[in-house]
PyMOL Python script that loads the backbone (N, CA, C, O; Angstrom):
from pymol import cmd

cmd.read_pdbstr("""\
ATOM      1  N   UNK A   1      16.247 -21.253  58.751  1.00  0.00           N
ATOM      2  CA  UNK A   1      14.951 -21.816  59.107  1.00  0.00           C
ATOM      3  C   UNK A   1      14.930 -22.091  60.592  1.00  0.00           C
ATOM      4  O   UNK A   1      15.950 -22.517  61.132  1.00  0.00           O
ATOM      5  N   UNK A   2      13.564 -21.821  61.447  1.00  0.00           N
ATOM      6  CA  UNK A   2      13.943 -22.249  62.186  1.00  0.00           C
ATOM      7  C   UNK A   2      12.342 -22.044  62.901  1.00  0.00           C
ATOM      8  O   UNK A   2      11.806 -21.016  63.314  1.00  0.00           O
ATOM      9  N   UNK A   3      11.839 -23.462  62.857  1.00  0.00           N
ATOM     10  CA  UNK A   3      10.684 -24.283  63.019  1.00  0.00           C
ATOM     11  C   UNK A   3      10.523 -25.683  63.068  1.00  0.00           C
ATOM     12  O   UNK A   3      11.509 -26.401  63.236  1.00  0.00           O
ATOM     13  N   UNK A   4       9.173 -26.240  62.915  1.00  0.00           N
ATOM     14  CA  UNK A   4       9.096 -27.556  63.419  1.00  0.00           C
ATOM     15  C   UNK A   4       8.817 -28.211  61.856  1.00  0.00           C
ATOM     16  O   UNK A   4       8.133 -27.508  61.111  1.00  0.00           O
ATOM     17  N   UNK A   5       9.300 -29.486  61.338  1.00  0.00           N
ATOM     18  CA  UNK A   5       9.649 -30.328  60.076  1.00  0.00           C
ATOM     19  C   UNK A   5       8.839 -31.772  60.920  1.00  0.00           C
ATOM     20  O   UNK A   5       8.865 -32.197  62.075  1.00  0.00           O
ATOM     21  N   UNK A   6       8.217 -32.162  59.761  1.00  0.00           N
ATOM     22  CA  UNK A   6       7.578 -33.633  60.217  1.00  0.00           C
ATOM     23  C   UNK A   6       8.418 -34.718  60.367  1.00  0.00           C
ATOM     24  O   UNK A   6       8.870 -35.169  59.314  1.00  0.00           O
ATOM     25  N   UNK A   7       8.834 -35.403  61.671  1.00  0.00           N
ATOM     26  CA  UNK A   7       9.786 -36.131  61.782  1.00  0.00           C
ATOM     27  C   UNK A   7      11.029 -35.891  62.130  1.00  0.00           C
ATOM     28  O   UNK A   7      11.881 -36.766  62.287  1.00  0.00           O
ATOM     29  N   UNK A   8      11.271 -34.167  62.329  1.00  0.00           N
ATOM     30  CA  UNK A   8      12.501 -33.943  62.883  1.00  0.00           C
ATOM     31  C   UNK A   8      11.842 -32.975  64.428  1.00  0.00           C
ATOM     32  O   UNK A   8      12.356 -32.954  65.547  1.00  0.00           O
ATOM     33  N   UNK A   9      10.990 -32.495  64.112  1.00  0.00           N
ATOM     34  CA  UNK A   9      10.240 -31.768  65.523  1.00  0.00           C
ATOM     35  C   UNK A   9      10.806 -30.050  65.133  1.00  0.00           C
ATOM     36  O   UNK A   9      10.801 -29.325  64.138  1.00  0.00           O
ATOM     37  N   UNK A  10      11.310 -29.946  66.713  1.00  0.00           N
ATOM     38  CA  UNK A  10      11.772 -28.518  66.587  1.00  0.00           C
ATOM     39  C   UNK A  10      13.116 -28.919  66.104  1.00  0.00           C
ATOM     40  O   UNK A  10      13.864 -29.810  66.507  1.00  0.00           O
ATOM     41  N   UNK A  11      13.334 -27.483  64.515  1.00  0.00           N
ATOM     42  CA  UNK A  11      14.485 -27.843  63.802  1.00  0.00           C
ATOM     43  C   UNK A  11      15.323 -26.643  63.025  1.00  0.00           C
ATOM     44  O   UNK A  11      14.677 -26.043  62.166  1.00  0.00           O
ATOM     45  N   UNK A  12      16.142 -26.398  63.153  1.00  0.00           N
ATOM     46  CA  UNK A  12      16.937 -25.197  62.905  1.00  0.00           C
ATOM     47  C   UNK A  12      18.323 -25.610  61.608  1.00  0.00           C
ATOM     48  O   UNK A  12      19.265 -26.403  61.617  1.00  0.00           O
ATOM     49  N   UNK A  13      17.816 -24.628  60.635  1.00  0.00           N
ATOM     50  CA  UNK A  13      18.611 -24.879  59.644  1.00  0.00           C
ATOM     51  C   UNK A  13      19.854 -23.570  59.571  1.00  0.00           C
ATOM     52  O   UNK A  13      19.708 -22.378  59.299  1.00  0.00           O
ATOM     53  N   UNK A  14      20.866 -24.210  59.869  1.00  0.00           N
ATOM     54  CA  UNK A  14      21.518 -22.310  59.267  1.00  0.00           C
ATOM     55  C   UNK A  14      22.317 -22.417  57.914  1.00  0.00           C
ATOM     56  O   UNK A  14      22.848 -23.500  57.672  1.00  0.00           O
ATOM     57  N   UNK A  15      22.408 -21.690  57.278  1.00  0.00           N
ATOM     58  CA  UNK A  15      23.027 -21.424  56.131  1.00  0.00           C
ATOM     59  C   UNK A  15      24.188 -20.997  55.884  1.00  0.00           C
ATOM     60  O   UNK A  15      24.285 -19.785  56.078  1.00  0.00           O
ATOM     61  N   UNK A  16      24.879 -21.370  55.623  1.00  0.00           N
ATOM     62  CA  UNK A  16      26.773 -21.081  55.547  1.00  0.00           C
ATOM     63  C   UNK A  16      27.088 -20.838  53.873  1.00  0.00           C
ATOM     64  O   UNK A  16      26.439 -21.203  52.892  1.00  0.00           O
ATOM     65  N   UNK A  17      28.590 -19.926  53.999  1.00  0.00           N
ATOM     66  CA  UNK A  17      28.884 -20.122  52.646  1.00  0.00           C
ATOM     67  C   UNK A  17      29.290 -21.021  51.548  1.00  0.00           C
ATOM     68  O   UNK A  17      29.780 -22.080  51.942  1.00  0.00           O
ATOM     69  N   UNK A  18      29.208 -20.866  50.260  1.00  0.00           N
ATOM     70  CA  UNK A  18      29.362 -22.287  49.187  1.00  0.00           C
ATOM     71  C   UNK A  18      28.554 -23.150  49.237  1.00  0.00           C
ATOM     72  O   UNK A  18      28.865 -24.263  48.815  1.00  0.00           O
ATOM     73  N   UNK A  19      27.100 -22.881  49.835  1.00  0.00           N
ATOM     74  CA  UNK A  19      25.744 -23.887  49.289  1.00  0.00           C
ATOM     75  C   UNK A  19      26.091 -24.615  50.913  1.00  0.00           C
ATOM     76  O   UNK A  19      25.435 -25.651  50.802  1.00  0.00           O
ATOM     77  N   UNK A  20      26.539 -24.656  51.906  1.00  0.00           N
ATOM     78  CA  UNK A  20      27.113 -25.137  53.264  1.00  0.00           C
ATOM     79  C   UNK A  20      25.209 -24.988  53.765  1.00  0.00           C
ATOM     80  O   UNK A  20      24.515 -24.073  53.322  1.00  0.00           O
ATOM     81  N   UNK A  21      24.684 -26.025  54.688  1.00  0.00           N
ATOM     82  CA  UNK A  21      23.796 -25.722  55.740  1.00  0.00           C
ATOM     83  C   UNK A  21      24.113 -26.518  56.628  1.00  0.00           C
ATOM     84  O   UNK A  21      24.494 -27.602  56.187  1.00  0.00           O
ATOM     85  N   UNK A  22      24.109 -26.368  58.231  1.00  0.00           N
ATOM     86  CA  UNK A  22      23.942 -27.624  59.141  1.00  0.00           C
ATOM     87  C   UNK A  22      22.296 -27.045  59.570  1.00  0.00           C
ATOM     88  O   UNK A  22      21.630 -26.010  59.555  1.00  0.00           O
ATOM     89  N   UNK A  23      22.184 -28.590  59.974  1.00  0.00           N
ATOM     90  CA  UNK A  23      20.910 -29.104  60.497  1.00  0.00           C
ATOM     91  C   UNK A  23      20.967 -29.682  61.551  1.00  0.00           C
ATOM     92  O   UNK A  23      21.689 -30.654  61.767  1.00  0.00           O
ATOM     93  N   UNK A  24      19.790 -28.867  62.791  1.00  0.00           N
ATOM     94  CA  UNK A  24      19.626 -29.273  64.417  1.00  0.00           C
ATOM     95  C   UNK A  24      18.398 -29.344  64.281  1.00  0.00           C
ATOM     96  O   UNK A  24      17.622 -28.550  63.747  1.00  0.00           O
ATOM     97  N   UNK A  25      18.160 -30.631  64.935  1.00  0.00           N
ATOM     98  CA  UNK A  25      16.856 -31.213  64.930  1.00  0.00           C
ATOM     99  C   UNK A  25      16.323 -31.810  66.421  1.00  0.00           C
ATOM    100  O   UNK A  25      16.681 -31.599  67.580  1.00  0.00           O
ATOM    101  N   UNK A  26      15.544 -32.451  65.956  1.00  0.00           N
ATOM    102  CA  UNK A  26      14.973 -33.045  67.713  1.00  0.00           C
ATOM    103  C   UNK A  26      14.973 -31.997  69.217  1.00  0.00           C
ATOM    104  O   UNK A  26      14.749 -32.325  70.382  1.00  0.00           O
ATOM    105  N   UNK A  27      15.227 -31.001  68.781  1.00  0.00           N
ATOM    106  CA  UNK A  27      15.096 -29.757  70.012  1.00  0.00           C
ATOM    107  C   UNK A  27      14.086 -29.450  70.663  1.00  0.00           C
ATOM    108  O   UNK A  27      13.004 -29.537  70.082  1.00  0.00           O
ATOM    109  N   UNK A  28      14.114 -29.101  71.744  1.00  0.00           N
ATOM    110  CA  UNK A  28      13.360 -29.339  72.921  1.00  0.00           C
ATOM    111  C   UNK A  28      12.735 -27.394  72.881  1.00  0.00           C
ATOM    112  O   UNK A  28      11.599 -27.060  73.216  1.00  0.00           O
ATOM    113  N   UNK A  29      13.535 -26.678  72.524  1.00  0.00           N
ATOM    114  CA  UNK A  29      12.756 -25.578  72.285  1.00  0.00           C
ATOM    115  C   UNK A  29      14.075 -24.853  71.398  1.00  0.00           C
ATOM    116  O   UNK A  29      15.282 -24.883  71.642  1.00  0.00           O
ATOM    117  N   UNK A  30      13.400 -24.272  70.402  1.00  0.00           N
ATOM    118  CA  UNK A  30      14.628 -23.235  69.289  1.00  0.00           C
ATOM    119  C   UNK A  30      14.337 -21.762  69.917  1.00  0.00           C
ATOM    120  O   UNK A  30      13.220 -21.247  69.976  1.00  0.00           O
ATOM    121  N   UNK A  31      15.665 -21.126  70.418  1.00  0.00           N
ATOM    122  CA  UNK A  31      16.180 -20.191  70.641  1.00  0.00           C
ATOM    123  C   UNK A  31      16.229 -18.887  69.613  1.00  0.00           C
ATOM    124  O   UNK A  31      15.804 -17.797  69.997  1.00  0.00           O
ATOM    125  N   UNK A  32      16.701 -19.047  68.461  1.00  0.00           N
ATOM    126  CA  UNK A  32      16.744 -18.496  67.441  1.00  0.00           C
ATOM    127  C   UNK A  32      15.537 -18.103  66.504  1.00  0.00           C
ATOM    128  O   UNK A  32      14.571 -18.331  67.232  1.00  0.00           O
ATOM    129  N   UNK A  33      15.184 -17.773  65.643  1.00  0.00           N
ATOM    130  CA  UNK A  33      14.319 -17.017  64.514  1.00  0.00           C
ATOM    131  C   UNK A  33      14.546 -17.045  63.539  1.00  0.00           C
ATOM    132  O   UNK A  33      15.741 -16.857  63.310  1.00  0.00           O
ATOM    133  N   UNK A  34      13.572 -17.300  62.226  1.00  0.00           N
ATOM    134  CA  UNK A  34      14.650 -17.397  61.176  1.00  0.00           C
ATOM    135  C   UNK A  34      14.464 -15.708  60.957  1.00  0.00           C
ATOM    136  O   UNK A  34      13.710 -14.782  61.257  1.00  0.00           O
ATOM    137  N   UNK A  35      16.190 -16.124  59.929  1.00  0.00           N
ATOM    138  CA  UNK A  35      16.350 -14.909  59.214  1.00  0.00           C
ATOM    139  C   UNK A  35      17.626 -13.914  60.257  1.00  0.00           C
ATOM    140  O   UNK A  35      18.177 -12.999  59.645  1.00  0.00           O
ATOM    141  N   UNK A  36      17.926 -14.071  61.357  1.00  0.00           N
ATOM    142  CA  UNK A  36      18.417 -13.436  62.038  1.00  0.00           C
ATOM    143  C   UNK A  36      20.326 -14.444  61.723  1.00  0.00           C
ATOM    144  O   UNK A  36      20.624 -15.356  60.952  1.00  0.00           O
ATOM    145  N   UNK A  37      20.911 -13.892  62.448  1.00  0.00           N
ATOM    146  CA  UNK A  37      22.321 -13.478  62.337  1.00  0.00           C
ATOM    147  C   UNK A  37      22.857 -14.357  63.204  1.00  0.00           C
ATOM    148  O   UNK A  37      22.770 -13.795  64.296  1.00  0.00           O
ATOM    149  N   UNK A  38      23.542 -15.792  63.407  1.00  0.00           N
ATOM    150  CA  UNK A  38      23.631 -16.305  64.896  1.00  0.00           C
ATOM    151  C   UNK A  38      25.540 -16.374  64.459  1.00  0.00           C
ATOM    152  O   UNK A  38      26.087 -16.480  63.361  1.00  0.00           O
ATOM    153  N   UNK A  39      26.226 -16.238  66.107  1.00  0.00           N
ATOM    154  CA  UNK A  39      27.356 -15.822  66.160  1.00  0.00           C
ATOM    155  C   UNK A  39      28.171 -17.324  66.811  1.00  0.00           C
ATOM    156  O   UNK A  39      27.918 -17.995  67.812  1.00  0.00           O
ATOM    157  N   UNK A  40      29.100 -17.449  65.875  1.00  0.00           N
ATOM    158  CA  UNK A  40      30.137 -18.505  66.582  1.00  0.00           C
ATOM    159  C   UNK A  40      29.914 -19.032  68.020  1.00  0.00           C
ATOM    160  O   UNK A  40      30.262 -18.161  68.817  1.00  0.00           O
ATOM    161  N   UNK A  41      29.543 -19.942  68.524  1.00  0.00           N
ATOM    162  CA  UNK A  41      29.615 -20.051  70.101  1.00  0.00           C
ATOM    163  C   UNK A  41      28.043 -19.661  70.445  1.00  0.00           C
ATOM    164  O   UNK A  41      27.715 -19.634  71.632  1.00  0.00           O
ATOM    165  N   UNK A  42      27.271 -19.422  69.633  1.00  0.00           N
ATOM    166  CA  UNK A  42      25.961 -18.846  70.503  1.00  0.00           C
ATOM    167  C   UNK A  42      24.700 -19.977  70.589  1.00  0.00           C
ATOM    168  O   UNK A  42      24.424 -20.720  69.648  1.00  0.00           O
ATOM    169  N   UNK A  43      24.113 -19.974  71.657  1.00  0.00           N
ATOM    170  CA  UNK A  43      22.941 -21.099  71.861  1.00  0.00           C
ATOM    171  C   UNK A  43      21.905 -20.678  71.044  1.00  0.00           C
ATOM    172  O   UNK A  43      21.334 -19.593  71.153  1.00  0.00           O
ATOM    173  N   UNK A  44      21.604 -21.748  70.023  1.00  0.00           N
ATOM    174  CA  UNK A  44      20.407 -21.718  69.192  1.00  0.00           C
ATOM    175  C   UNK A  44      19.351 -22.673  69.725  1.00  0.00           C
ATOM    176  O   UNK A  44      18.206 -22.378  69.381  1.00  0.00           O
ATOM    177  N   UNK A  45      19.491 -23.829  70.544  1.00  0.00           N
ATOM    178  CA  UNK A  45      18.629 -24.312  70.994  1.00  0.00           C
ATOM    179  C   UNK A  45      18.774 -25.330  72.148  1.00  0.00           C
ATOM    180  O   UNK A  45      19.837 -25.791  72.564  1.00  0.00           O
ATOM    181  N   UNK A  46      17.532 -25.603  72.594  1.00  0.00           N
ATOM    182  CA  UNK A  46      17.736 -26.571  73.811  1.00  0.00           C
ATOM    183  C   UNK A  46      17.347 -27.590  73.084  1.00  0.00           C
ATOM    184  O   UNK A  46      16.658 -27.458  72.072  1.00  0.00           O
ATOM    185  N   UNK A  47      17.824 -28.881  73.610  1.00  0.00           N
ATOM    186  CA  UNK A  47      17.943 -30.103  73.493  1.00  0.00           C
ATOM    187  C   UNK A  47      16.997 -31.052  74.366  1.00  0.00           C
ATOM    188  O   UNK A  47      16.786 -30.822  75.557  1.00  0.00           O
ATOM    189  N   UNK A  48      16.567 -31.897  73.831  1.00  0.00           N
ATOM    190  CA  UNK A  48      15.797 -32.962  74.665  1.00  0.00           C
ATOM    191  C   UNK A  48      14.582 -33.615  74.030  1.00  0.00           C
ATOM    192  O   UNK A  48      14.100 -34.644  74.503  1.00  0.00           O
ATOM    193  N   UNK A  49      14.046 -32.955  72.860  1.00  0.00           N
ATOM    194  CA  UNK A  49      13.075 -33.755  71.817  1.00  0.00           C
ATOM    195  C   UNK A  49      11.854 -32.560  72.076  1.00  0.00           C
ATOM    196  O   UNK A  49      11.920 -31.874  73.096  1.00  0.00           O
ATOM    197  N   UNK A  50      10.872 -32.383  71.202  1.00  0.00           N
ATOM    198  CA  UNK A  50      10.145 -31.496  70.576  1.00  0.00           C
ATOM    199  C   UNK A  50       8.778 -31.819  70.913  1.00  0.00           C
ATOM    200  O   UNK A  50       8.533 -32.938  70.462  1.00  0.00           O
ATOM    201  N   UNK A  51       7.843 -31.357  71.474  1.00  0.00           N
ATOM    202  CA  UNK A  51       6.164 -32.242  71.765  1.00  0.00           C
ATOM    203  C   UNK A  51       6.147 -32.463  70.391  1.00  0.00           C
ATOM    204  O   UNK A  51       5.696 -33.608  70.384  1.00  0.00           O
ATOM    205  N   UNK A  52       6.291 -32.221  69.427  1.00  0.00           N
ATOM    206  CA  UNK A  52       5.757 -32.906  67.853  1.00  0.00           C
ATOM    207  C   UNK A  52       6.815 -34.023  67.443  1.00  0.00           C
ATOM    208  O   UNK A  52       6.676 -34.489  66.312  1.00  0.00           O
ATOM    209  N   UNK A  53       7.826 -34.490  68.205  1.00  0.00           N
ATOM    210  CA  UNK A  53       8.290 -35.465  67.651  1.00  0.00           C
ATOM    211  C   UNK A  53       8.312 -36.591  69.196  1.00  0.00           C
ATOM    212  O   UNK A  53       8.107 -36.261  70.365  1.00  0.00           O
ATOM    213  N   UNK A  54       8.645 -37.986  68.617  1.00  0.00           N
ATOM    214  CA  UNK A  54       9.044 -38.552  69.960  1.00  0.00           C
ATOM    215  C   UNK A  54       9.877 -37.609  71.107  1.00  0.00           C
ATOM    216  O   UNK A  54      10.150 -36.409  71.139  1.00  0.00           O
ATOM    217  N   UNK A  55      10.167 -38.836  72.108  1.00  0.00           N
ATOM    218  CA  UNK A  55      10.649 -37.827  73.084  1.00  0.00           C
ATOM    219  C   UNK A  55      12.266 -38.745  72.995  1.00  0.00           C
ATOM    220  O   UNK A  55      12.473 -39.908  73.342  1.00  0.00           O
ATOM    221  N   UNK A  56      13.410 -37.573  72.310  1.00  0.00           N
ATOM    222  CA  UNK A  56      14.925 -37.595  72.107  1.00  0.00           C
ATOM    223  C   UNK A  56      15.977 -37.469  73.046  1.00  0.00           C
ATOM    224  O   UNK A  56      15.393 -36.739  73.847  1.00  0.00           O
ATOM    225  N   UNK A  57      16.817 -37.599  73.412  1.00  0.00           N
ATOM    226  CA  UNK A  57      17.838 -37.405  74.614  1.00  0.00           C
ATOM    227  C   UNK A  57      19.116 -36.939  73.632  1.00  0.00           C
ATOM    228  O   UNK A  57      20.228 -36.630  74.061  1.00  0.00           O
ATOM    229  N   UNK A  58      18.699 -36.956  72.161  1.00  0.00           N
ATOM    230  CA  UNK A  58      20.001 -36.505  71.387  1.00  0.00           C
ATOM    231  C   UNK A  58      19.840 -35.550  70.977  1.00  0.00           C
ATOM    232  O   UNK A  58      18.774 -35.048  71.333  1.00  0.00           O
ATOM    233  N   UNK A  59      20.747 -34.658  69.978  1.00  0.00           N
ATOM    234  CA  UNK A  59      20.410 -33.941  68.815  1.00  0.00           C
ATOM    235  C   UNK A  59      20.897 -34.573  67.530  1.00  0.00           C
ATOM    236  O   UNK A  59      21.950 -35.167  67.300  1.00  0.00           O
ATOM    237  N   UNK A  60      19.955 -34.321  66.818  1.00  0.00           N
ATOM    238  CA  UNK A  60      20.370 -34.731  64.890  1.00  0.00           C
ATOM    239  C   UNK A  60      20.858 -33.701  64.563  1.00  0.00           C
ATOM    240  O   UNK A  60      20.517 -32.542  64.802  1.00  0.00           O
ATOM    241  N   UNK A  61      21.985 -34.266  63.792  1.00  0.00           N
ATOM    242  CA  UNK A  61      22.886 -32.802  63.369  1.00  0.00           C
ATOM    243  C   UNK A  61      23.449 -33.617  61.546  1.00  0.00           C
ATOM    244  O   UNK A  61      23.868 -34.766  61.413  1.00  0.00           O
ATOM    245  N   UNK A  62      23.328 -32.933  60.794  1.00  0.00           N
ATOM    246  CA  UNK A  62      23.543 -32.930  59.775  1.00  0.00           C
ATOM    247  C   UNK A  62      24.483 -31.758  59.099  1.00  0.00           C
ATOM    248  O   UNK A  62      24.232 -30.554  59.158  1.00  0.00           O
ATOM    249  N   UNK A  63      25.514 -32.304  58.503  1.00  0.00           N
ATOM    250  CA  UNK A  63      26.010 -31.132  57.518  1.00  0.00           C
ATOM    251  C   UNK A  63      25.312 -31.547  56.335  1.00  0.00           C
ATOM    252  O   UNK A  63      25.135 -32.748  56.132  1.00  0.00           O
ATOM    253  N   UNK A  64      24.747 -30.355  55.238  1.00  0.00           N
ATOM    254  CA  UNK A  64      24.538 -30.033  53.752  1.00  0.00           C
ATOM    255  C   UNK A  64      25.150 -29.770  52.847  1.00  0.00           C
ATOM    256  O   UNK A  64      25.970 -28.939  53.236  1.00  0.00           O
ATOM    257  N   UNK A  65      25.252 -29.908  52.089  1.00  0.00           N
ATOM    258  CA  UNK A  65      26.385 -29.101  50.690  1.00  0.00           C
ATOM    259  C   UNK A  65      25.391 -29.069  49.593  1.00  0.00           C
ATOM    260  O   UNK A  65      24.955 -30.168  49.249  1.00  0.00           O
ATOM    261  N   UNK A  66      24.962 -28.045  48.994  1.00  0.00           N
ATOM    262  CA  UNK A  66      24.108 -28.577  47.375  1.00  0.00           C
ATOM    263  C   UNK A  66      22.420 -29.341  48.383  1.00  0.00           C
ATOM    264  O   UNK A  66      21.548 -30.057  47.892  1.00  0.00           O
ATOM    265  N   UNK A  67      22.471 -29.053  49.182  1.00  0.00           N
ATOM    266  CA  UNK A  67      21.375 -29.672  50.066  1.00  0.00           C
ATOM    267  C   UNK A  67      21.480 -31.205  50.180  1.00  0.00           C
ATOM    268  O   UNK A  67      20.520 -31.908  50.497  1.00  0.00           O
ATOM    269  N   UNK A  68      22.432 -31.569  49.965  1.00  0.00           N
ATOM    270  CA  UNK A  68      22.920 -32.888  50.006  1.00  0.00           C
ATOM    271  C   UNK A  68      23.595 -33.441  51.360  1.00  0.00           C
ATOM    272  O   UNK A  68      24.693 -32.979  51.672  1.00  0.00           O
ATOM    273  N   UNK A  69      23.028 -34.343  52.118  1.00  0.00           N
ATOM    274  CA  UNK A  69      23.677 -34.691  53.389  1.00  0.00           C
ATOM    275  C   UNK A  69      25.064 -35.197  53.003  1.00  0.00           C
ATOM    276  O   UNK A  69      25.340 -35.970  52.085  1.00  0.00           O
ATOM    277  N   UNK A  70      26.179 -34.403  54.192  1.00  0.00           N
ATOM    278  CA  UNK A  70      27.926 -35.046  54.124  1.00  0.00           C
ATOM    279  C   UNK A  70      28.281 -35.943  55.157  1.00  0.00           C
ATOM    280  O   UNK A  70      27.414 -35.965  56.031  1.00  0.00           O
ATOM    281  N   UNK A  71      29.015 -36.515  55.326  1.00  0.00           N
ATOM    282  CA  UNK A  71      30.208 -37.015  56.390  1.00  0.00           C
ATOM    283  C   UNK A  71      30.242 -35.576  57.328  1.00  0.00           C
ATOM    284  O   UNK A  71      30.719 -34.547  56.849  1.00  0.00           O
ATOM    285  N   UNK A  72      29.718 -35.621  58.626  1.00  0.00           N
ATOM    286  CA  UNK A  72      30.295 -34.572  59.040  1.00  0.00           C
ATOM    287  C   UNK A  72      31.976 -35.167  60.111  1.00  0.00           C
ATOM    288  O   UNK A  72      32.466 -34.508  61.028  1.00  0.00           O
ATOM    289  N   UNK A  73      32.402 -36.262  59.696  1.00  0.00           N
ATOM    290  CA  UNK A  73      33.625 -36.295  60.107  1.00  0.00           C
ATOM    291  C   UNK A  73      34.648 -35.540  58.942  1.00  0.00           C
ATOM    292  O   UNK A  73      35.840 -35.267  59.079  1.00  0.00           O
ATOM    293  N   UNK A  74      33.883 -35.331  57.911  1.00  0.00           N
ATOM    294  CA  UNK A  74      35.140 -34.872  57.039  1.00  0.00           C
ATOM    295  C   UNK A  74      35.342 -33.442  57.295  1.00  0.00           C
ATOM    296  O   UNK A  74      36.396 -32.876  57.004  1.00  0.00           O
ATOM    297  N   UNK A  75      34.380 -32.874  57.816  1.00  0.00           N
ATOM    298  CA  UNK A  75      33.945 -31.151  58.488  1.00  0.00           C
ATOM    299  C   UNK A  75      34.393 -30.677  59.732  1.00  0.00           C
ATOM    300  O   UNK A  75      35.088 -29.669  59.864  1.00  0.00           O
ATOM    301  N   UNK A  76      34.018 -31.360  60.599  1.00  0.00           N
ATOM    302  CA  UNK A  76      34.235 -30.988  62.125  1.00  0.00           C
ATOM    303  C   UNK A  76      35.709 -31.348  62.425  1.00  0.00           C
ATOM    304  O   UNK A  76      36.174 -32.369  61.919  1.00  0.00           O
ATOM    305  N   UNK A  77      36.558 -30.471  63.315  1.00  0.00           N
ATOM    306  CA  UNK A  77      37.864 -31.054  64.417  1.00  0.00           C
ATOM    307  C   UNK A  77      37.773 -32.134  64.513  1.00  0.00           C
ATOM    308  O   UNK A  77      36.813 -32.899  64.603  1.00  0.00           O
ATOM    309  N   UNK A  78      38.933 -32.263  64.496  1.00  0.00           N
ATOM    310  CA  UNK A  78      38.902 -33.716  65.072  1.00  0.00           C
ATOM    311  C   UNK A  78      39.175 -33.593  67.400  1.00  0.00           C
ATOM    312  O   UNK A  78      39.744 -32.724  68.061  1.00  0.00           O
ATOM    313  N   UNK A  79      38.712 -34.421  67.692  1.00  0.00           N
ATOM    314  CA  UNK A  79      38.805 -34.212  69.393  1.00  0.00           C
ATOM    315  C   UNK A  79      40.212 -34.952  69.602  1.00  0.00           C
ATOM    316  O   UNK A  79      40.698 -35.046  70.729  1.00  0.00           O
TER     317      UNK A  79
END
""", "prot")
cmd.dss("prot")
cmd.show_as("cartoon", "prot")
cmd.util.cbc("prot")
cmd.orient("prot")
């Protein structure tokens, strides 16, 4: 997916394997399209908040499973 959601603005869903999605939200403009192919390391969007949502200095990032929000500390490296 990769469009504007009420309350998240500009918002990009990608789809991973085993029911997996992350979710980028609050973006300042989406790079990407849905339906297309995005590669390890590649910019899907700019950051900074969406004219349809407030104005953000973050990104919302969500992991999915079953469409169910996770811990994304249990997902990501640790730094």
């Amino acid at each position: 997916f990769s469009g504007v959601l009420e309350g998240y603005g500009n918002t990009i869903i990608i789809e991973h394997k085993d029911n997996y999605a992350t979710v980028y939200a609050n973006n300042q403009a989406n790079l990407v399209t849905k339906g297309k192919t995005v590669a390890k390391g590649q910019k899907i969007a700019e950051v900074g908040g969406s004219p349809s949502s407030k104005p953000q200095t973050y990104l919302h990032f969500q992991i999915r499973c079953d469409n169910k929000p996770r811990n994304p500390r249990f997902y990501l490296p640790k730094a």
